[in-house]
N, C-alpha and C positions, 0 to 999 in steps of 0.2 A: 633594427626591425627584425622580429622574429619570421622564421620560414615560413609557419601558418599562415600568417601577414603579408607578406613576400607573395604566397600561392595565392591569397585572395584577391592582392592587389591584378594580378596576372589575369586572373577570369575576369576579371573584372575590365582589364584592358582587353580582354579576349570577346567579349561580350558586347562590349562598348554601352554597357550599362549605366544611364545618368539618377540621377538620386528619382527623379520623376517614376521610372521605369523599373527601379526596384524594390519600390514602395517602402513602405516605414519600418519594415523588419529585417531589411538588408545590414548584414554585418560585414556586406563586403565598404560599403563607402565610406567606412568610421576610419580615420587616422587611427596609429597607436601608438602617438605622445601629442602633448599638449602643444607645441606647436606645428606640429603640418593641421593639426585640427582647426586651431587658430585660420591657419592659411588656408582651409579649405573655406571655414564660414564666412572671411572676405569674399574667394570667390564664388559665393553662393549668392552672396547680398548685391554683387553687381550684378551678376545672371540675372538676378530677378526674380530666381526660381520657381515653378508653380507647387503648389502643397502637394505632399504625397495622397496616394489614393487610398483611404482604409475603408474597411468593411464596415455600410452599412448597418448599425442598429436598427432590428426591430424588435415590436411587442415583444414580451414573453410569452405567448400566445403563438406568434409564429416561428416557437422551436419546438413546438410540442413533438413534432415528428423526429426531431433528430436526438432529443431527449429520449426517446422510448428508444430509437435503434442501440443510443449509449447505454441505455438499463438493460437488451436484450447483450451486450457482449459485456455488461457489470455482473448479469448471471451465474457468471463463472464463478465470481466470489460467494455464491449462496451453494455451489456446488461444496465448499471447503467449507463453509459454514453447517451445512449440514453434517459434513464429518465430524465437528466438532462437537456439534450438539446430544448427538447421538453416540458417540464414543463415552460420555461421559459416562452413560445411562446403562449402557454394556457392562460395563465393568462390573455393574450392582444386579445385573437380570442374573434370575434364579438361573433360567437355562441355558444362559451362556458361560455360568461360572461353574456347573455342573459338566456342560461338554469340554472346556477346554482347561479348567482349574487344576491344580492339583488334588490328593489325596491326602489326608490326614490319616492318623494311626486309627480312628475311630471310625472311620468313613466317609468320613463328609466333607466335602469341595470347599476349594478357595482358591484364589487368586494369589500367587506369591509377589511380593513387591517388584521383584526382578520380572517376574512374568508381565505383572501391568503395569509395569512404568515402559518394558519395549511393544509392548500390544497396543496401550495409548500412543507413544512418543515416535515409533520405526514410522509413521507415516512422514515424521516431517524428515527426517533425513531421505527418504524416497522424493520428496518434495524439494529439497534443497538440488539435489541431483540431477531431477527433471526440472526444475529453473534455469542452472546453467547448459544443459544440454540439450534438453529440446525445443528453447524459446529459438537457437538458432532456425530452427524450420521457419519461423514468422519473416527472417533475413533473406530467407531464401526462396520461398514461396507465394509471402505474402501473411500480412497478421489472421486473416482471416480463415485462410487453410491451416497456419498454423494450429489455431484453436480447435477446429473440427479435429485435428490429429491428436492434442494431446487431451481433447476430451474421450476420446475414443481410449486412447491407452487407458483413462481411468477406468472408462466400463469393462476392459478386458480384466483389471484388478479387483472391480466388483464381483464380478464370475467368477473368481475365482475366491473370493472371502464368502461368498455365501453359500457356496457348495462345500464349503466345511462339515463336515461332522464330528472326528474328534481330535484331530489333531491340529494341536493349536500354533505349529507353525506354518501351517498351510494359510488360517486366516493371518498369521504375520507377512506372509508371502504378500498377500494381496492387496495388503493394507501399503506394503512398497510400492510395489505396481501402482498403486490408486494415487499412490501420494507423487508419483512420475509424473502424471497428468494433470494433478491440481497444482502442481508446482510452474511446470508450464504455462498453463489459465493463470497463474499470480503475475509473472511477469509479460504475458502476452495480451490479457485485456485493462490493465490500466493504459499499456504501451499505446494500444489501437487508440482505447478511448480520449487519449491526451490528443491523438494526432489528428483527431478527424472531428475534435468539438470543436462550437467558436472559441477565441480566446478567453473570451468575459464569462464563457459558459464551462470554461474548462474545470475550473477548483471544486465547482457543484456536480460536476457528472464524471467527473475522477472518484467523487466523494460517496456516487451509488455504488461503486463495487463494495468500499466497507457497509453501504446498507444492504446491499446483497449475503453479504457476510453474518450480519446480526439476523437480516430474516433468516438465513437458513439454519442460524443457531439456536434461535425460538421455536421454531417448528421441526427442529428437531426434538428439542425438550420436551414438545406438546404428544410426537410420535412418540416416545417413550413413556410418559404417564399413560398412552393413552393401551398402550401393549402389555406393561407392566403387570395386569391382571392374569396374562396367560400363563401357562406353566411349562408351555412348550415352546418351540423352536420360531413361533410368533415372534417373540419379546424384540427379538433383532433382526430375524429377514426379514420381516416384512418393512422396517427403514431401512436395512441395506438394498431391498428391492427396488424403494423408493425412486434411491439412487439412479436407476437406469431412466426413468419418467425425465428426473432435473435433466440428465447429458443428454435425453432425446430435444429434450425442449431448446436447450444452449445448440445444440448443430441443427437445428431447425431456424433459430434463429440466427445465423452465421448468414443465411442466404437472403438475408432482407437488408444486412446492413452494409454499408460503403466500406470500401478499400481503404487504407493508410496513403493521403494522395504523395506524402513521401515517399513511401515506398513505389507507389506506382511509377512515380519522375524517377525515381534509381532505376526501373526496370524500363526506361522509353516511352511509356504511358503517359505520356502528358495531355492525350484529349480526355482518356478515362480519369486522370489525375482532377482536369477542371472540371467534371462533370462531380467527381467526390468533392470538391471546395465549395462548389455551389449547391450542392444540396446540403451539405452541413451549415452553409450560412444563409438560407433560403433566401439564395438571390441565383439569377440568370446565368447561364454558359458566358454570357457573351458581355456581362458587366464589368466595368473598367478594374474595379477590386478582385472580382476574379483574376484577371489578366496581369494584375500588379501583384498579389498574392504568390501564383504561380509562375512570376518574374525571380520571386524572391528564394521560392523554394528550388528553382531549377540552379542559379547560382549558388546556393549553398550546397545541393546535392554534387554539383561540378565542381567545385573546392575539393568535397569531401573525395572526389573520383581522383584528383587529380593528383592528393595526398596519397592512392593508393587504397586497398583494402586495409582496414585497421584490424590489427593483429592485438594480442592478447598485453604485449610488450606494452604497446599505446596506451592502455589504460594506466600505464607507473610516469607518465609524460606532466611532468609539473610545469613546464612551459605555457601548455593549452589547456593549464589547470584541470584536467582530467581528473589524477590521483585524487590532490585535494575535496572536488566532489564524491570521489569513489569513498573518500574516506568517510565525508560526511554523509553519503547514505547508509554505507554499511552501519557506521554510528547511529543514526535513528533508528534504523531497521532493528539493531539489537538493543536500542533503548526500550523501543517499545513493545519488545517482549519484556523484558526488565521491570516493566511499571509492574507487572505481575496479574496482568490482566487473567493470561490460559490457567492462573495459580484456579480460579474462581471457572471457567469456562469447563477446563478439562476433568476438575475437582469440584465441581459444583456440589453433585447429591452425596459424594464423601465427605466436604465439608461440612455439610448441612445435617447430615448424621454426627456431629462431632460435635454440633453445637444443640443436643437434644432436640431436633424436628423430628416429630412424627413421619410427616411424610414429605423430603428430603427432594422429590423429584416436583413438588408443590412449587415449592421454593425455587428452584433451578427456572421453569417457566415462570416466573415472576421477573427472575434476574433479565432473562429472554425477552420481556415486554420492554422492561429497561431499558438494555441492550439496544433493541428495534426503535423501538421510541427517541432517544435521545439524539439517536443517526440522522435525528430530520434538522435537530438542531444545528449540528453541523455542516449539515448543506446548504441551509440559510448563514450563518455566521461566514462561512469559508473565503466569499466573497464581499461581504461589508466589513470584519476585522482582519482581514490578514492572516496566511498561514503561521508567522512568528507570530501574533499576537496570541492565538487560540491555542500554541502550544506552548509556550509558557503560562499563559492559564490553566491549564490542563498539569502541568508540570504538578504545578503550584496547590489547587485545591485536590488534586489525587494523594498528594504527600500526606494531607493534613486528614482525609481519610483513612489513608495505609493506617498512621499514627495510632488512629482513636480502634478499629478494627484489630491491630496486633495489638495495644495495650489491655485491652477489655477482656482479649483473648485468654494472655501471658496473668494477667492479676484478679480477675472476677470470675471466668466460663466457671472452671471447677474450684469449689469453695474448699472443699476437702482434700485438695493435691489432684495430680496426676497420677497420683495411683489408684486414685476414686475414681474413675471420668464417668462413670454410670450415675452420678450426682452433679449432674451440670445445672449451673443458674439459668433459669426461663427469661428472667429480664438480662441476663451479660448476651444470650442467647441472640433474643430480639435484637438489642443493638448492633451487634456485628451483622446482623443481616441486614439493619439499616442502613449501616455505613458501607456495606458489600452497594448495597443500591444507590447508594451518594457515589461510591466511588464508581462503579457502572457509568452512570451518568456524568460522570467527568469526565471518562474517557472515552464514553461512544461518538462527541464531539470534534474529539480535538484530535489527542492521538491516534487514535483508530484508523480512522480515514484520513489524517491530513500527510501519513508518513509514504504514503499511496501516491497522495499528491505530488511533493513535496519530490520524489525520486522521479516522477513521470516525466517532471517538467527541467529536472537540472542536469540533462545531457545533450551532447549533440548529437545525429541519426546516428552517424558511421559506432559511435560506440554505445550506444543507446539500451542495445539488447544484452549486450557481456554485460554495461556498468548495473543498470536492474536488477538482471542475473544472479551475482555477484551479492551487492547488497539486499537482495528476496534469500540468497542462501542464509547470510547471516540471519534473517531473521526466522526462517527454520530450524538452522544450528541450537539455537538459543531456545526455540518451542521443544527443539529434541530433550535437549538436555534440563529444561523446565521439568516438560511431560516426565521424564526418566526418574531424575532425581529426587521430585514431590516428594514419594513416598517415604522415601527415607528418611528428606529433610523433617517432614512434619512428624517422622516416627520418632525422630531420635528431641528435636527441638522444639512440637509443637507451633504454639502462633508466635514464638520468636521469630520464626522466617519472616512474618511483615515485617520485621526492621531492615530486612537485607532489601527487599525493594524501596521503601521508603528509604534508605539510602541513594538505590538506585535513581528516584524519583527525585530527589535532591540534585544530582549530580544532572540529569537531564536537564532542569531552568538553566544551570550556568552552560550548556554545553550550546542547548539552544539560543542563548543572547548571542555568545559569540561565534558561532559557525555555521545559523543556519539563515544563510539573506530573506526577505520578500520579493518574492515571485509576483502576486500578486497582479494581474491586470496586463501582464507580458506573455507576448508571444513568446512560444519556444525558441526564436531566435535570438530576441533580447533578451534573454533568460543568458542566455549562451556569451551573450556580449557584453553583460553586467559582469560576469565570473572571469571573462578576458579582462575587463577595466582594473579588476582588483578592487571592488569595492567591500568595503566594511561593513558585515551583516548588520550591526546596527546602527547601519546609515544608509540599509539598501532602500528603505521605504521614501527616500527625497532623490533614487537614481531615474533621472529620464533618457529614455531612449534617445537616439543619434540623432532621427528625423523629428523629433520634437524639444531639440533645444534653442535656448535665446542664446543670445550673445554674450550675455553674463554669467552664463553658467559654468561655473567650475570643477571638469572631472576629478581633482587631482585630490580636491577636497575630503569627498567621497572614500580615496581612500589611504586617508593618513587620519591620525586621532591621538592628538598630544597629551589629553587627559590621562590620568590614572585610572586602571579597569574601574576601581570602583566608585569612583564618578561617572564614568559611561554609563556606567548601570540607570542613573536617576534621572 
């Protein structure tokens, strides 16, 4: 038996916790080998035992309230959605490329590649940074001060990007600073959101931070067509302005919504604990699921106490499969920049000027309806297919769009060479903007929001905020070095670069059959006790929790598979 094992069993005698009292998401009652589990379900069947206590389903009607508190702390992702949308737009405004561009020998402004791949891209490494270092304040204060804190630091980096005039590393400065803050909101409000929705409600209200994300990308698109007429210092303060409106509204609403009831039981709060349980599952202080829920959570919390603070070291602990998860989020987090989504977000109206559009920011807000549009799909799907199932979907028809969008590009756009590009095809034109919008709508589903999900829900508290941290960096890294590189990649190889993600997208289907399990319909505790069993990602979708097996049921099944990989696959 391992220590972790050892220390649960102990609270667990410490407690004198019966399977009744710790309700259905207890990971302290579960054996870990197949026979003491054996021997426990004999001594269950003569006890007699009464069914554990779970939470109450009701309407969908009677969540509307704790749905809107999840959209007001998902806001945060429409704050980085905004950066994105508008960052694009930047780049092409007369009079931002006049105040901060270079000079040419003849006069006239530009943008050096080196200048806007760090003026685009320096926000995510400011972002990676404030991921792993300021999400600690949510550990330490609570998720909800956390976020007032590190929305704040982003307004401090607005103030300081908008009061630019000509020196353009002043607005690099602040684009750091800004991206400190949204980095933090990345790993701080899916964290709150996972811990404070029902469980059956969790895959759909993880899943408004990425619609948070697309609306603030669409309306950013919209504020820049809509500026693009001025000749002055409009074109961009006035949506860096904007700015301060979103982070008034997200710490306005920080004050209406409940505490992480986690977090509260780590800090001795356990009446304010059940007070956040039952207003997330609109049932009573004083109902028995309450009382069983917060049975559950205060024994997991004294496990994790009793383990000590988890230190940085923890997270390399292959034991308590830690690593193994840290890998597989890091892995999604930089898959899913990899699909080559930011290629089209941060690249929007430069692409679209590349493929003869007139008007180039037209285009980018259409991508934007997309975008927004497609995100609702995914929060209906999230929960009736499974997060494996919709992302290997997503895998799978984003490939087959990369394909047709970098072929068209690389063999039809310019009929006359790349030395002509001022003679591009109107019909190679159209297509790649069609396939830009098939592939949009692949991804606002599935990848988008489910890699949100997917990290939210596969850690336990004690390391919860390092291991998101961690993999939210990787997936900034990758935005960095996206955003950075673009320019170059597309100067020097044109739409050859769709092949290097459609590589990437390839290698994502096989990566996700085998590493990434079903969550699906599990508490974050069973979530936590599926990854201790050692089950086989695809054979998590037949794993049942502790407190709802029969007699027949075979853990051990679960996680072995004689087959050759590629019959698993079918």
């Amino acid at each position: 038996m391992s220590a972790v094992e050892e220390q649960q069993n102990n609270v667990a005698e410490e407690h004198q916790l019966t399977p009744t009292a710790s309700g259905s998401n207890s990971v302290l009652s579960t054996p870990s080998n197949k026979a003491e589990r054996d021997e426990l379900k004999d001594s269950l069947a003569e006890d007699n035992m009464a069914a554990p206590v779970d939470m109450p389903l009701k309407p969908a009607s009677a969540y509307v309230t704790v749905s809107i508190m999840c959209v007001m702390i998902a806001f945060g992702g429409f704050v980085f959605g905004w950066d994105t949308g508008t960052i694009s737009g930047f780049v092409n405004q007369t009079d931002f490329v006049d105040r901060l561009g270079q000079t040419r020998s003849d006069g006239s402004k530009y943008l050096s590649k080196v200048r806007t791949g760090l003026i685009v891209s320096i926000f995510n490494i400011g972002c990676a940074i404030g991921g792993v270092i300021l999400s600690k304040i949510g550990d330490i204060y609570g998720r909800r001060i956390g976020l007032i804190v590190v929305v704040t630091i982003y307004v401090i980096g607005l103030i300081i990007s908008i009061a630019t005039q000509h020196a353009w590393y002043q607005y690099f400065i602040g684009r750091i600073i800004s991206g400190l803050g949204v980095g933090g909101i990345a790993v701080l409000s899916p964290m709150l959101i996972s811990e404070v929705s029902p469980k059956h409600l969790r895959g759909p209200l993880v899943s408004c931070y990425q619609l948070m994300i697309t609306l603030g990308i669409f309306l950013g698109y919209c504020t820049n067509y809509g500026t693009k007429t001025y000749s002055n210092t409009v074109q961009w303060r006035v949506p860096l302005g904007l700015g301060f409106a979103w982070a008034l509204f997200m710490i306005g609403g920080m004050t209406f919504v409940p505490e992480s009831p986690r977090f509260l039981i780590e800090v001795g709060r356990n009446e304010d604990a059940k007070r956040s349980i039952a207003t997330s599952n609109k049932v009573t202080v004083d109902d028995p699921s309450v009382e069983a829920e917060l049975e559950v959570l205060i024994a997991a919390s004294e496990a994790e106490r009793l383990a000590g603070n988890a230190s940085w070291g923890e997270l390399f602990s292959t034991k308590t499969k830690i690593f193994q998860r840290l890998i597989m989020a890091c892995m999604i987090q930089s898959l899913q920049q990899l699909t080559g989504d930011n290629y089209f977000f941060y690249y929007g109206t430069t692409i679209f000027n590349a493929v003869g559009m007139d008007d180039s920011f037209e285009t980018s807000i259409v991508l934007g309806i997309v975008n927004f549009a497609s995100t609702f799909v995914g929060i209906w799907a999230v929960s009736r297919f499974g997060r494996r199932t919709l992302l290997l979907w997503g895998s799978a028809s984003m490939t087959a769009c990369m394909v047709v969008f970098a072929s068209v590009g690389v063999t039809r756009l310019w009929p006359d060479g790349t030395d002509h590009k001022e003679n591009s095809s109107k019909g190679a034109g159209n297509c790649m903007i069609v396939f830009t919008c098939f592939f949009i709508f692949c991804f606002a589903p599935t990848w988008a929001p489910l890699v949100f999900v997917v990290c939210s829900e596969s850690f336990p508290l004690r390391v919860r905020s390092k291991c998101m941290a961690l993999a939210q960096a990787c997936n900034w890294m990758w935005g960095f070095l996206i955003g950075f590189f673009t320019p170059f990649i597309t100067g020097a190889i044109n739409f050859y670069y769709g092949y290097v993600f459609m590589g990437c997208l390839c290698f994502s289907w096989f990566y996700v059959f085998f590493f990434i399990p079903e969550t699906m319909g599990l508490s974050l505790e069973e979530v936590d006790q599926m990854w201790l069993e050692g089950v086989l990602p695809w054979k998590s979708a037949q794993w049942v929790p502790p407190s709802r097996r029969g007699t027949d049921y075979d853990a051990e099944k679960l996680a072995h598979d004689d087959k050759p990989w590629y019959k698993r696959m079918m």
